[in-house]
OpenMM code with the backbone's topology and positions (N, CA, C; nanometers):
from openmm import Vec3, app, unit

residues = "UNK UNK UNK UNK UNK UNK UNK UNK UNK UNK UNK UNK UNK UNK UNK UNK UNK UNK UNK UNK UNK UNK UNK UNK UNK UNK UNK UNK UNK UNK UNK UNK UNK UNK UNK UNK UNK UNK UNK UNK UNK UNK UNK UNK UNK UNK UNK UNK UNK UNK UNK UNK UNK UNK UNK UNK UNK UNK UNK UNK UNK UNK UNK UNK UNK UNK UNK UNK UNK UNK UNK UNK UNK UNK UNK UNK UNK UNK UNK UNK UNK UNK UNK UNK UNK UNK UNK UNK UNK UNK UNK UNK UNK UNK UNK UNK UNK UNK UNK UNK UNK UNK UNK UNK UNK UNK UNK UNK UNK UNK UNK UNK UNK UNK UNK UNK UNK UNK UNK UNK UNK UNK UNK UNK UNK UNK UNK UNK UNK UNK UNK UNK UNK UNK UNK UNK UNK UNK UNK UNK UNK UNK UNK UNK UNK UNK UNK UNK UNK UNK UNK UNK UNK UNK UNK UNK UNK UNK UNK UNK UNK UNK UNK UNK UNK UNK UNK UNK UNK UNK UNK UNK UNK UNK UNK UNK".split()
positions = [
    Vec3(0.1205, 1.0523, 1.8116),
    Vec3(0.2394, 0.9699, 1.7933),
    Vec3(0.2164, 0.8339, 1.8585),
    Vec3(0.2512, 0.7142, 1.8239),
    Vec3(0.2594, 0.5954, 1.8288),
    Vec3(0.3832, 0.5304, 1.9503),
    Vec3(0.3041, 0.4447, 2.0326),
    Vec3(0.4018, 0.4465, 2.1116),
    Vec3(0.4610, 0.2761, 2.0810),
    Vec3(0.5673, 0.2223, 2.1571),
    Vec3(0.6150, 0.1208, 2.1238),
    Vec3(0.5474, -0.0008, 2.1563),
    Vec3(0.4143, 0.0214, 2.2394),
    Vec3(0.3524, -0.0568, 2.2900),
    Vec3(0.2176, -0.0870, 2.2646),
    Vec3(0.2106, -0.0476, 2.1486),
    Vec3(0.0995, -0.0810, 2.0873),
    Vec3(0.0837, -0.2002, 1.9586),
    Vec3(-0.0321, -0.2899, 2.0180),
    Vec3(-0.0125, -0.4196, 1.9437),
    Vec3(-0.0182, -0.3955, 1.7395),
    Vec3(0.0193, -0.5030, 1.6587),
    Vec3(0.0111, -0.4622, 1.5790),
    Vec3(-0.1444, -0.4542, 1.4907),
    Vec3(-0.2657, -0.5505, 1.5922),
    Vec3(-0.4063, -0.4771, 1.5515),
    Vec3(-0.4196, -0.3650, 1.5860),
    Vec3(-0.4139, -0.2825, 1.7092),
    Vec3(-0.4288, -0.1691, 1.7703),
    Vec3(-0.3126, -0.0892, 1.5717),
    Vec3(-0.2516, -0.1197, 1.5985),
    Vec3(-0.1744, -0.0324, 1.4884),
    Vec3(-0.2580, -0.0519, 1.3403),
    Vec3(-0.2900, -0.1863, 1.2730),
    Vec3(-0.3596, -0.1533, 1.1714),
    Vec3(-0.4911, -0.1031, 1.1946),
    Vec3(-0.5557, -0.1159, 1.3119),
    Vec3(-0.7118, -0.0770, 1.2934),
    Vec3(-0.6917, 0.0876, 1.2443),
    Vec3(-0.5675, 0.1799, 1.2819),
    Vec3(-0.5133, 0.3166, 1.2547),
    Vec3(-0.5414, 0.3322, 1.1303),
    Vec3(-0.4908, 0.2500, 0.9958),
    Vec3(-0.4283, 0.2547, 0.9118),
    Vec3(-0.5554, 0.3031, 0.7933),
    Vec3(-0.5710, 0.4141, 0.7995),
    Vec3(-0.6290, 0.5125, 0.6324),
    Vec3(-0.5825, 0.5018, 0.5076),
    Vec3(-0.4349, 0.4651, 0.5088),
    Vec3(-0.3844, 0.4599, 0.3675),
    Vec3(-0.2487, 0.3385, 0.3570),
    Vec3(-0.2604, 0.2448, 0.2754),
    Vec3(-0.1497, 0.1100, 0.3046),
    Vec3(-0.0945, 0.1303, 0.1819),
    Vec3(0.0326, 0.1170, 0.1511),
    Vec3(0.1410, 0.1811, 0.0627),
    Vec3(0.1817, 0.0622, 0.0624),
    Vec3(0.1854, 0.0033, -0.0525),
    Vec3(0.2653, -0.0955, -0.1250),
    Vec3(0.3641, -0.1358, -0.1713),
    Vec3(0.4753, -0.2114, -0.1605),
    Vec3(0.5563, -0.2045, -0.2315),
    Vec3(0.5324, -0.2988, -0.3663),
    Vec3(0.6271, -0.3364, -0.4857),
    Vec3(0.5577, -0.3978, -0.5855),
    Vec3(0.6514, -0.5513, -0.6019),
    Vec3(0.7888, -0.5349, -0.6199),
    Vec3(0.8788, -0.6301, -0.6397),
    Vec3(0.8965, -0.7548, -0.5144),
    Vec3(0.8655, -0.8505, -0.4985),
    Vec3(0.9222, -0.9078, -0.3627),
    Vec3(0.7165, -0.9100, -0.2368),
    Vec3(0.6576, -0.8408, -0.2904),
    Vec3(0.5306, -0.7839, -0.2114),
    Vec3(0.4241, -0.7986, -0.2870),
    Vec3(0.3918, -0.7694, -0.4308),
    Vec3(0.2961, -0.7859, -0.5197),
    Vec3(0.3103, -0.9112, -0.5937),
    Vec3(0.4460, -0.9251, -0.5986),
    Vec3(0.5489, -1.0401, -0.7112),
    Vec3(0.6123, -1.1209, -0.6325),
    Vec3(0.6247, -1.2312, -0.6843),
    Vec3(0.7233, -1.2864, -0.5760),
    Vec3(0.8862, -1.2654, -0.6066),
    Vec3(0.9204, -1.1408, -0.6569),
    Vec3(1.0492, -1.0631, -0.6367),
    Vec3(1.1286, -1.1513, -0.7963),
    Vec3(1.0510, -1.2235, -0.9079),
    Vec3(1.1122, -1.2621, -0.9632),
    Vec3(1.1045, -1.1713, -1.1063),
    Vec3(1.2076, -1.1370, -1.1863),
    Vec3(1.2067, -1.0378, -1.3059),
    Vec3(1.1934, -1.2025, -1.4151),
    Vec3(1.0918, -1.1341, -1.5137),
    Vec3(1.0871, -1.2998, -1.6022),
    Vec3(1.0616, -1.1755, -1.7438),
    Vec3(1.1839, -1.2137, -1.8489),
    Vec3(1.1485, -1.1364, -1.9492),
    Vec3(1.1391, -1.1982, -2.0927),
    Vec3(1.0445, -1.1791, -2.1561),
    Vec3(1.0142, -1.2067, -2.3188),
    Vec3(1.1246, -1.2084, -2.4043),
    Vec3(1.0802, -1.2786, -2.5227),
    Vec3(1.2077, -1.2923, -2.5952),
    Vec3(1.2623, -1.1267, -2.6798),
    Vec3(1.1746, -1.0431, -2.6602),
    Vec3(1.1567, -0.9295, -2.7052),
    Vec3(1.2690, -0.8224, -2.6277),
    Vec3(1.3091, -0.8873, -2.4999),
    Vec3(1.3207, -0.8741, -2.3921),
    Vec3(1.2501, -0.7475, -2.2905),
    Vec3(1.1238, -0.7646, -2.3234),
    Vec3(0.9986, -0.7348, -2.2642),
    Vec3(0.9826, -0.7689, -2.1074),
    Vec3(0.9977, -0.6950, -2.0222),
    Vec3(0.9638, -0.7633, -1.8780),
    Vec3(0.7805, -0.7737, -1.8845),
    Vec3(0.7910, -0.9185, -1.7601),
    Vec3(0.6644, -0.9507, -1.7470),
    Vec3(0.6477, -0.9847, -1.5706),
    Vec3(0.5249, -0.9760, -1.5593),
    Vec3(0.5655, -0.9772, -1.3758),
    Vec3(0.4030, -1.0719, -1.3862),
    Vec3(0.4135, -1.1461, -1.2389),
    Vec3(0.2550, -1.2303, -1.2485),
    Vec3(0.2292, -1.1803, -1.0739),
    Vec3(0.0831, -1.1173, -1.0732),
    Vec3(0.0340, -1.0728, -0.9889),
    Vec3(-0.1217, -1.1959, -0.9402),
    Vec3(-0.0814, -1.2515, -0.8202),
    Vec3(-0.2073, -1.3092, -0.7790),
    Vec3(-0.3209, -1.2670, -0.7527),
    Vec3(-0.3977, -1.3436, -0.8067),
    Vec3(-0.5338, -1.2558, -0.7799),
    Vec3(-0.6053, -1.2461, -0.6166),
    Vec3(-0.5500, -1.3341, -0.5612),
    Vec3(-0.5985, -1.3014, -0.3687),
    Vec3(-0.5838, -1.1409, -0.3691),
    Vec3(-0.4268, -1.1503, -0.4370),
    Vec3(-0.3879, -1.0067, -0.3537),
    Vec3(-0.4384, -0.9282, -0.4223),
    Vec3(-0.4917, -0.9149, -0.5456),
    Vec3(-0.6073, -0.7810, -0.6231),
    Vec3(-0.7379, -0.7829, -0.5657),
    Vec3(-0.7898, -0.9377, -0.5292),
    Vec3(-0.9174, -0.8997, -0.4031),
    Vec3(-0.9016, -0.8386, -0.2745),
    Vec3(-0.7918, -0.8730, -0.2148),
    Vec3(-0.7714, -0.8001, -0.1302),
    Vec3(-0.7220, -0.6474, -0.1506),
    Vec3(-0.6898, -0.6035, -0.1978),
    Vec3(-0.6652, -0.4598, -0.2382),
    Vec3(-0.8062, -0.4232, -0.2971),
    Vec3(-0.9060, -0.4710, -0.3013),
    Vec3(-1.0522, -0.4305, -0.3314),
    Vec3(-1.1073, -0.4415, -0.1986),
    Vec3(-1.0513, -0.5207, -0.1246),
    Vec3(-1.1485, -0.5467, 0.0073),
    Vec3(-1.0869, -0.4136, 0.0373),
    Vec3(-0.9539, -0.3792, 0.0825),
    Vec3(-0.8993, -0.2344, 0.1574),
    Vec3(-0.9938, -0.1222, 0.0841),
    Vec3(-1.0121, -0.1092, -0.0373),
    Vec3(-1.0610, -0.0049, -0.0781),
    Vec3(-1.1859, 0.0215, -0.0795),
    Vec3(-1.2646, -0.1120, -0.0851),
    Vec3(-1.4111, -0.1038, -0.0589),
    Vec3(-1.4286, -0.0640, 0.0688),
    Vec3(-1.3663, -0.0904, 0.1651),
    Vec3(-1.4007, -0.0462, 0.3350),
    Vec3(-1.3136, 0.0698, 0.4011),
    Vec3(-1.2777, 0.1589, 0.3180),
    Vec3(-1.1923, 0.2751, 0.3641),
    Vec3(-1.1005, 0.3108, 0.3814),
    Vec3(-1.0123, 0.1646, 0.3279),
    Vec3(-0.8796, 0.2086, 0.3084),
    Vec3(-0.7968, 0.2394, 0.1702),
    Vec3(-0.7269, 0.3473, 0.1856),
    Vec3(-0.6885, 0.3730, 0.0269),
    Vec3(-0.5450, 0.3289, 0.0079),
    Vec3(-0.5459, 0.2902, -0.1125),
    Vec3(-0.4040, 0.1601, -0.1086),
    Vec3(-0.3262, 0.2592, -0.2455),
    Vec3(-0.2317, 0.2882, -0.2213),
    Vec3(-0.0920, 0.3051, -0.2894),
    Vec3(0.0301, 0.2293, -0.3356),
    Vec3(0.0652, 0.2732, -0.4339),
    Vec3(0.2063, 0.1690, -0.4790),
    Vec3(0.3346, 0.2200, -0.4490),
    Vec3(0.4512, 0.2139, -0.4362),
    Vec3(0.5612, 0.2190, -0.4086),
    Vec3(0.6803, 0.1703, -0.4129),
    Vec3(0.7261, 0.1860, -0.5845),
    Vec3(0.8226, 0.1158, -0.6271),
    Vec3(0.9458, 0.1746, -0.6800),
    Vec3(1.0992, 0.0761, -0.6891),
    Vec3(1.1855, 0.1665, -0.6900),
    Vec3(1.1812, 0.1266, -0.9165),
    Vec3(1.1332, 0.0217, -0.9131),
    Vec3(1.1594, 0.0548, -1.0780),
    Vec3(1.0329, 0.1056, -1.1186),
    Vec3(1.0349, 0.1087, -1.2865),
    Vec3(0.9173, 0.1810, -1.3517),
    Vec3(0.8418, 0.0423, -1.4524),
    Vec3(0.7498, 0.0177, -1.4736),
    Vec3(0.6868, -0.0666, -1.5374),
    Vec3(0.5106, -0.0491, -1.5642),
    Vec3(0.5615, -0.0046, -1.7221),
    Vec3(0.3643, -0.0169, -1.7341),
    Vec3(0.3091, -0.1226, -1.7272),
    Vec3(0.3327, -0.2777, -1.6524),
    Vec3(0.2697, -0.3799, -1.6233),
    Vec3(0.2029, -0.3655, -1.5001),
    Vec3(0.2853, -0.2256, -1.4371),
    Vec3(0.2493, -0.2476, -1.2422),
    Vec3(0.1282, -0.1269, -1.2923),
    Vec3(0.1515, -0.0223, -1.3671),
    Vec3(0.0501, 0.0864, -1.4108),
    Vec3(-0.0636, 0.0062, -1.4624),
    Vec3(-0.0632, -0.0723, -1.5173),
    Vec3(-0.1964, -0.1239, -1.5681),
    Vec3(-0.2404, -0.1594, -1.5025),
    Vec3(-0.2053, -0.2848, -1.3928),
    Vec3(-0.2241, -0.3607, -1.2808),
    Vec3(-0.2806, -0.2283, -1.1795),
    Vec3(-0.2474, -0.1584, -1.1517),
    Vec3(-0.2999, -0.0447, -1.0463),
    Vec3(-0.4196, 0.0181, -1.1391),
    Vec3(-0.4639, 0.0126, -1.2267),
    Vec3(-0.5621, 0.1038, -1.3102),
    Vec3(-0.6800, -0.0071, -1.2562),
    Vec3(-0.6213, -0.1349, -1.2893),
    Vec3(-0.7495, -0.2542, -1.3283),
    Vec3(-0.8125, -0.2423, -1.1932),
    Vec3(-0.6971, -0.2279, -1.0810),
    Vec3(-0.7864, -0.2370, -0.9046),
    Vec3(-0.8447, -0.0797, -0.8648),
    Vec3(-0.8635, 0.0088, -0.9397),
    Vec3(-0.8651, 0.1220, -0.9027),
    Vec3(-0.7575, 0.2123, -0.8140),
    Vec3(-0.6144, 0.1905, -0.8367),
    Vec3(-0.5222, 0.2233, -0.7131),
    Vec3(-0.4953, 0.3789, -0.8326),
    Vec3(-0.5058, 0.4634, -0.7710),
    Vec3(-0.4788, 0.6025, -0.7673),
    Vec3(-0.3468, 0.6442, -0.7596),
    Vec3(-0.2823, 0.6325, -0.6538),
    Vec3(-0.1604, 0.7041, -0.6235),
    Vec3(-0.0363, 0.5721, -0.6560),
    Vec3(-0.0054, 0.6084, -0.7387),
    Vec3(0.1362, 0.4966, -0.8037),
    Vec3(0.2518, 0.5711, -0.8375),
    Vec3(0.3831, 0.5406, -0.7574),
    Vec3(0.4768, 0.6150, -0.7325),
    Vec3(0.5717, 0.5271, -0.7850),
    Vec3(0.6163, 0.5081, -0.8897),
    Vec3(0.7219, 0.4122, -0.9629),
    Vec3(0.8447, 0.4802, -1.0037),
    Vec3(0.9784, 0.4344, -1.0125),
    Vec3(1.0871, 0.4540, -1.0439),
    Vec3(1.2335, 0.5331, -0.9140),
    Vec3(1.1382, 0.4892, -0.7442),
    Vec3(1.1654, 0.5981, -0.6533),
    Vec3(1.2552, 0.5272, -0.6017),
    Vec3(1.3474, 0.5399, -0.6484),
    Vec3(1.4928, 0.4597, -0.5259),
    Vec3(1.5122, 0.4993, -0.3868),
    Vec3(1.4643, 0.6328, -0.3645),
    Vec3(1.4834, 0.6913, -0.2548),
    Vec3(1.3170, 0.6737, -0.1279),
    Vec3(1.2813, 0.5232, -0.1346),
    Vec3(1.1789, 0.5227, -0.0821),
    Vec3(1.0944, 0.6248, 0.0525),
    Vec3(1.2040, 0.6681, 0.1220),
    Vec3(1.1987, 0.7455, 0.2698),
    Vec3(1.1141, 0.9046, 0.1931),
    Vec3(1.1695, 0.9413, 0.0975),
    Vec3(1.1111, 1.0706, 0.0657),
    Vec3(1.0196, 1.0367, -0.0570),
    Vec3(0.9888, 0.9748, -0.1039),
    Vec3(0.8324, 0.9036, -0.2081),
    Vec3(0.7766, 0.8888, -0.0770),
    Vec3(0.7856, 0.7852, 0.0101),
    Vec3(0.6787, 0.7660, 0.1433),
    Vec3(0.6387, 0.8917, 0.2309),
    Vec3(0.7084, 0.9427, 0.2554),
    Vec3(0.6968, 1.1538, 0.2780),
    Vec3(0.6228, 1.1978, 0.2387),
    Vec3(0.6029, 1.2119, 0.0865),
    Vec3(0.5412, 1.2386, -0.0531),
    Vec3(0.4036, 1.2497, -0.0551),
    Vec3(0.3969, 1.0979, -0.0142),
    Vec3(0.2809, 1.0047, -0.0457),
    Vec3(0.2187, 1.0483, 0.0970),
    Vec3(0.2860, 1.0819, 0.2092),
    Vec3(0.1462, 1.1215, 0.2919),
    Vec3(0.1474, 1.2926, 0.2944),
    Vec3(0.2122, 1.3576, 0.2376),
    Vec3(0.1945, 1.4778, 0.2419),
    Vec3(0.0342, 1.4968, 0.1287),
    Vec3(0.0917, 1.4548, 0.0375),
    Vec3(-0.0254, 1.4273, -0.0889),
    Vec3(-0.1467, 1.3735, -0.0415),
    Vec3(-0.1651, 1.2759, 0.0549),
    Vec3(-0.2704, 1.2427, 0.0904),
    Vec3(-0.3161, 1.2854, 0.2502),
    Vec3(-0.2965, 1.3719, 0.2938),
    Vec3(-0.3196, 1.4344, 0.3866),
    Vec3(-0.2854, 1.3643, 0.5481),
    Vec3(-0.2331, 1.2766, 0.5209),
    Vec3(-0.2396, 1.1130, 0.6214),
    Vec3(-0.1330, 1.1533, 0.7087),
    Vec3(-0.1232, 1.1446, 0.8502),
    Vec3(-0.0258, 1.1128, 0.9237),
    Vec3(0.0738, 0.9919, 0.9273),
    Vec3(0.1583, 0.9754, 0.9572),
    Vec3(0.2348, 0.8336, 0.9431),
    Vec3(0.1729, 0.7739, 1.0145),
    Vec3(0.1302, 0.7911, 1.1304),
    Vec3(0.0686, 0.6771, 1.2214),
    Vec3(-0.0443, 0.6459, 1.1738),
    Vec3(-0.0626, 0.6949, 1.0732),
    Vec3(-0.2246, 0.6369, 0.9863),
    Vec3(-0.2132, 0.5686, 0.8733),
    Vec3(-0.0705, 0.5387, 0.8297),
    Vec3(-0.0382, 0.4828, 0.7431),
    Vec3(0.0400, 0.3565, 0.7841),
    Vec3(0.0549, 0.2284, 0.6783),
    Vec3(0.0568, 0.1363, 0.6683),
    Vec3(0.1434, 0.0966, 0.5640),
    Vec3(0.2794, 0.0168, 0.6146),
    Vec3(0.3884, 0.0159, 0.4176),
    Vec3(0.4571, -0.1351, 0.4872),
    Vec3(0.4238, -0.1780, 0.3384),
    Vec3(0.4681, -0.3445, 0.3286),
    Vec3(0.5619, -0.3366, 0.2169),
    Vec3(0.6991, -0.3945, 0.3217),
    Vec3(0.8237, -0.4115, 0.2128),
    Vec3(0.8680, -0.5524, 0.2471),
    Vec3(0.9771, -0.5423, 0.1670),
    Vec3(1.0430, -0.7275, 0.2254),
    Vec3(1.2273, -0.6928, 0.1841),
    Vec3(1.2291, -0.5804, 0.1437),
    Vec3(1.3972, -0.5805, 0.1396),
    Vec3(1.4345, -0.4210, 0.1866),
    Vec3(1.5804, -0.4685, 0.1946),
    Vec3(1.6445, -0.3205, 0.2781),
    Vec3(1.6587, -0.2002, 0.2376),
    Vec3(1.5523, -0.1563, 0.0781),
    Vec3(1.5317, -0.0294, 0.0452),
    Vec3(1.4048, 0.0376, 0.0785),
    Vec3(1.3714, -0.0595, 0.1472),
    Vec3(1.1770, -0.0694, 0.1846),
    Vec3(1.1838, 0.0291, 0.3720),
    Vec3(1.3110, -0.0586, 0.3972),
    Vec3(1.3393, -0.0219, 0.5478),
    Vec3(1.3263, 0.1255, 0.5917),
    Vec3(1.3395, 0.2314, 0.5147),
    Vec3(1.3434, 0.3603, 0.5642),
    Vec3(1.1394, 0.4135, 0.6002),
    Vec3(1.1081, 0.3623, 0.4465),
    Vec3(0.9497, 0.3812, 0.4344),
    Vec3(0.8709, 0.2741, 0.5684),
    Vec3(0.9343, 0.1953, 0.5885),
    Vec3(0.8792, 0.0746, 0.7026),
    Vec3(0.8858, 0.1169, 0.8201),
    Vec3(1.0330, 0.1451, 0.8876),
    Vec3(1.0632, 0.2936, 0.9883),
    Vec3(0.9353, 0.3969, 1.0208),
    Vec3(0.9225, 0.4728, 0.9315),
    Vec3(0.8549, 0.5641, 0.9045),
    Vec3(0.6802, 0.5731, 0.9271),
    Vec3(0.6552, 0.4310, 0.9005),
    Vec3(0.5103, 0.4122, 0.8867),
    Vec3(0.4807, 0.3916, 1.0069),
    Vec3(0.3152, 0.3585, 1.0554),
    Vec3(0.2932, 0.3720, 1.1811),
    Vec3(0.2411, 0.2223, 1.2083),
    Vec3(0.2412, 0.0877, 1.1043),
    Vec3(0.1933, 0.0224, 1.0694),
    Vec3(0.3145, -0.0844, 0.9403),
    Vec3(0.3965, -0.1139, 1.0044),
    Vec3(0.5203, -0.2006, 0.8979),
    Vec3(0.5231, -0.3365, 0.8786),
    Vec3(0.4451, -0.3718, 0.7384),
    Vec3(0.4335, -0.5436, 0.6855),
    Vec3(0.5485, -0.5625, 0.6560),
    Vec3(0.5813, -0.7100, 0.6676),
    Vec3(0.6625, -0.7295, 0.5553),
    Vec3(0.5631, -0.8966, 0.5321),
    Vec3(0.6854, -0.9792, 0.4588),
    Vec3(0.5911, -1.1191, 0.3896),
    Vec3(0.7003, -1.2282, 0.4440),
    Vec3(0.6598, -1.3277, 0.4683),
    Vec3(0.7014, -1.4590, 0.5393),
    Vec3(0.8442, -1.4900, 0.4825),
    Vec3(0.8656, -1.4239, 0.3431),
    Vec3(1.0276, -1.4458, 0.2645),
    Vec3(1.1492, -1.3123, 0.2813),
    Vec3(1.0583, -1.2259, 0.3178),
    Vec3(1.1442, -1.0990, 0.3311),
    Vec3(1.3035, -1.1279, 0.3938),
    Vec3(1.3619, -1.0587, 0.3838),
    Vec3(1.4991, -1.0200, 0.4334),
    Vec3(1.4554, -1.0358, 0.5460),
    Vec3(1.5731, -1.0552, 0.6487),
    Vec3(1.5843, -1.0440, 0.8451),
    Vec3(1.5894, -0.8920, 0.8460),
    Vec3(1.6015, -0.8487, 0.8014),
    Vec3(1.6385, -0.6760, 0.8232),
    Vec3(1.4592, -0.6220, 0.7872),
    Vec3(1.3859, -0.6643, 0.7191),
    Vec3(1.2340, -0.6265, 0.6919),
    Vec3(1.1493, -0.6930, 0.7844),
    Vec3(1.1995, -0.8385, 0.8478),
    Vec3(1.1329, -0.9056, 0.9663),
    Vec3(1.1242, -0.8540, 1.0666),
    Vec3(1.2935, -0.7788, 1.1040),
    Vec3(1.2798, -0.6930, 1.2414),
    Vec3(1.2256, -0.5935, 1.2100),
    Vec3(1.2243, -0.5013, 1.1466),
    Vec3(1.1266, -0.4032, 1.2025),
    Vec3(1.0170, -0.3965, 1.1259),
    Vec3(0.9534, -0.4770, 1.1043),
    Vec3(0.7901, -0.4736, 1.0601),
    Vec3(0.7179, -0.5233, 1.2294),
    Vec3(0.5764, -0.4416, 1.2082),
    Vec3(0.4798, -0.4727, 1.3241),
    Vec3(0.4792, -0.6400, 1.3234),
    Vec3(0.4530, -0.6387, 1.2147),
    Vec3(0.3740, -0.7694, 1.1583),
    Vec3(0.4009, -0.8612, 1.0167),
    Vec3(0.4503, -0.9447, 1.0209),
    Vec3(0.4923, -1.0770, 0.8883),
    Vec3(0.3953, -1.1322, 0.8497),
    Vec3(0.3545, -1.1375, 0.7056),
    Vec3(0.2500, -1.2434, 0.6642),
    Vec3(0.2911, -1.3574, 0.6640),
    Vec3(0.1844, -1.4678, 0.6832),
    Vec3(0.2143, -1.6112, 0.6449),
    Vec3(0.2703, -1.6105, 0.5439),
    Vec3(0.2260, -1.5962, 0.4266),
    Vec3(0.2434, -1.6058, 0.2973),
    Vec3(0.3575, -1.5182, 0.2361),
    Vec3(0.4546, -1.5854, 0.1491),
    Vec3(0.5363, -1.5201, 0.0686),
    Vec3(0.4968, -1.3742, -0.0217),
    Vec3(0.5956, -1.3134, -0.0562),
    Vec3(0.5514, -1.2102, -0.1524),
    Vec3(0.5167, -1.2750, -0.3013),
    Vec3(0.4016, -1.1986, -0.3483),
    Vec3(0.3221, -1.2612, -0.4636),
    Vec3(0.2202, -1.3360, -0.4611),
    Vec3(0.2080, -1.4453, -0.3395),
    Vec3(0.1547, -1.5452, -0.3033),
    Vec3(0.0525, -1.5333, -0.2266),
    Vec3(-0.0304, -1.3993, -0.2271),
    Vec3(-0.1165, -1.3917, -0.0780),
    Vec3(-0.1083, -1.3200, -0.0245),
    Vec3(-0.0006, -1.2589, 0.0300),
    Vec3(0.0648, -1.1834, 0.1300),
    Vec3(-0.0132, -1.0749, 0.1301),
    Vec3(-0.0378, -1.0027, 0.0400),
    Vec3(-0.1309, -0.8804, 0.0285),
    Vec3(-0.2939, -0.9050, 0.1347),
    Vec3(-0.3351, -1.0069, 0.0653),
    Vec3(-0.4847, -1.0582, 0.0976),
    Vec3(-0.4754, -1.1211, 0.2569),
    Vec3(-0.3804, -1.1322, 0.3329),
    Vec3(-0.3252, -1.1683, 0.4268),
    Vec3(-0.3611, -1.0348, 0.4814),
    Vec3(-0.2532, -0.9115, 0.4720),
    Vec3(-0.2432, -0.7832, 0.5113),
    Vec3(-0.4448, -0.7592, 0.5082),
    Vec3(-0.4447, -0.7274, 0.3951),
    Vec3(-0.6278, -0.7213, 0.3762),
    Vec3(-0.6974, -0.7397, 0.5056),
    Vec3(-0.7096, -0.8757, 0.5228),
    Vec3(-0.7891, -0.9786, 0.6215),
    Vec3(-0.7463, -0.9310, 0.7421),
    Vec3(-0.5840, -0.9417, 0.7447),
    Vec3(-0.5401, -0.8767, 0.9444),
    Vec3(-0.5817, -0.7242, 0.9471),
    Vec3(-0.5642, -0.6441, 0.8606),
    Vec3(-0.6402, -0.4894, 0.8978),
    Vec3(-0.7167, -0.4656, 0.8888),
    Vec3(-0.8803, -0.5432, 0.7682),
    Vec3(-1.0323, -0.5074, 0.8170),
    Vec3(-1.0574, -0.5884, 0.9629),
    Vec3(-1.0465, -0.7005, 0.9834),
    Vec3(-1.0421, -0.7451, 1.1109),
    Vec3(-1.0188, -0.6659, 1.1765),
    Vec3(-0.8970, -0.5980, 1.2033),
    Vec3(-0.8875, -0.5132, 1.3077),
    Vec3(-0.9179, -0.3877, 1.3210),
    Vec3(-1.0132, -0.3702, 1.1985),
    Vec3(-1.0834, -0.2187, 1.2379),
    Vec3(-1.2422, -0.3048, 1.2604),
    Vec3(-1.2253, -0.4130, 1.3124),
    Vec3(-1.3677, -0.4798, 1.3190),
    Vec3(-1.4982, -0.4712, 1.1930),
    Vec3(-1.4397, -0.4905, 1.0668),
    Vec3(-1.5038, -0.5853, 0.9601),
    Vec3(-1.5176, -0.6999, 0.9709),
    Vec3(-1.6101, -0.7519, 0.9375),
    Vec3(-1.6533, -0.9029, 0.9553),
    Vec3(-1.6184, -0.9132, 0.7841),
    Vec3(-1.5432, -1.0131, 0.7774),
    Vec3(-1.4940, -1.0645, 0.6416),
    Vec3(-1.5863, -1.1418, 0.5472),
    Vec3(-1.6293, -1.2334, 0.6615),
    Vec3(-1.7153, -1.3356, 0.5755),
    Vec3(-1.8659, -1.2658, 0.5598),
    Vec3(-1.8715, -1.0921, 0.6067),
    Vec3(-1.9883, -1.0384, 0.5983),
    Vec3(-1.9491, -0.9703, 0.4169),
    Vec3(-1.8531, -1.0176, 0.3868),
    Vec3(-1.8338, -0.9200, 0.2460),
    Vec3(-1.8534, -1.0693, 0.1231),
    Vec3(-1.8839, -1.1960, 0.1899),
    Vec3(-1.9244, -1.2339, 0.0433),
    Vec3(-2.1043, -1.2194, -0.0147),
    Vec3(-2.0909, -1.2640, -0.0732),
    Vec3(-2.2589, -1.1770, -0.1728),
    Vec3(-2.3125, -1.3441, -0.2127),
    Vec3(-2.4325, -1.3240, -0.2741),
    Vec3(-2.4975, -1.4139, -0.3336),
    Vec3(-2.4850, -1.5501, -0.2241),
] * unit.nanometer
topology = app.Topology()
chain = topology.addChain("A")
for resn in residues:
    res = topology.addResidue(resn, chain)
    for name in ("N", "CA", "C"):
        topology.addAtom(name, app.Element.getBySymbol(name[0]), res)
């Protein structure tokens, strides 16, 4: 168990499995729909490298959303993300779920929200992001705030502060 006094590197270097949220965290929380009235969502690409950096170095990354959208299913296929939990209003018991399923303790887990349905799964985790736009209610109790807005980075932010702090050298992962 995790005590209150532990910094929030000491807390991500913990972190085996980082649970995502999608709206507000992947997106920058905006719904934009076709004339079809087709929803469409725009995902930055920092934050799909960074969700390759987590997974290339041992951490396994999950989704965690309260709507359903085969834009976020495709988007999780293209990065290799496995465990995608869409349509869960009741985030506290999907986040339950999600570490029972993956064998993970909470204190080994890691969940980035930015609004007050995120708060129970954020609670819960041993390791709580939120993003530089979030709600005051996702600011206080996250370990840790990204610079960067949701959509904008924020992910690749998270990335960078938790291989760092399991002591990855970052600039040891570019090639050529």
């Amino acid at each position: 168990m995790l005590t209150k006094t532990l910094s929030a590197e000491q807390r991500a270097a913990r972190v085996r499995l980082m649970v995502l949220d999608v709206d507000g965290v992947l997106t920058d929380g905006r719904l934009y729909y076709g004339p079809q009235g087709e929803a469409m969502k725009v995902f930055d690409v920092r934050d799909g490298h960074g969700i390759k950096m987590l997974i290339n170095n041992g951490v396994e990354v999950a989704l965690l959303s309260a709507r359903s959208s085969d834009i976020v299913a495709a988007r999780a296929r293209e990065l290799g993300i496995s465990r995608v939990l869409q349509g869960h209003s009741d985030k506290a018991s999907a986040f339950a779920a999600l570490l029972a399923d993956a064998a993970i303790a909470s204190d080994e887990c890691g969940y980035m929200g930015d609004d007050l349905p995120d708060l129970p799964a954020m609670r819960s985790a041993g390791f709580a992001v939120t993003v530089a736009d979030a709600c005051d209610a996702a600011k206080s109790a996250a370990h840790w705030v990204t610079p960067q807005p949701g959509g904008r980075g924020a992910v690749r932010a998270l990335a960078e502060f938790t291989l760092k702090a399991k002591g990855v050298e970052i600039n040891s992962m570019v090639r050529g």
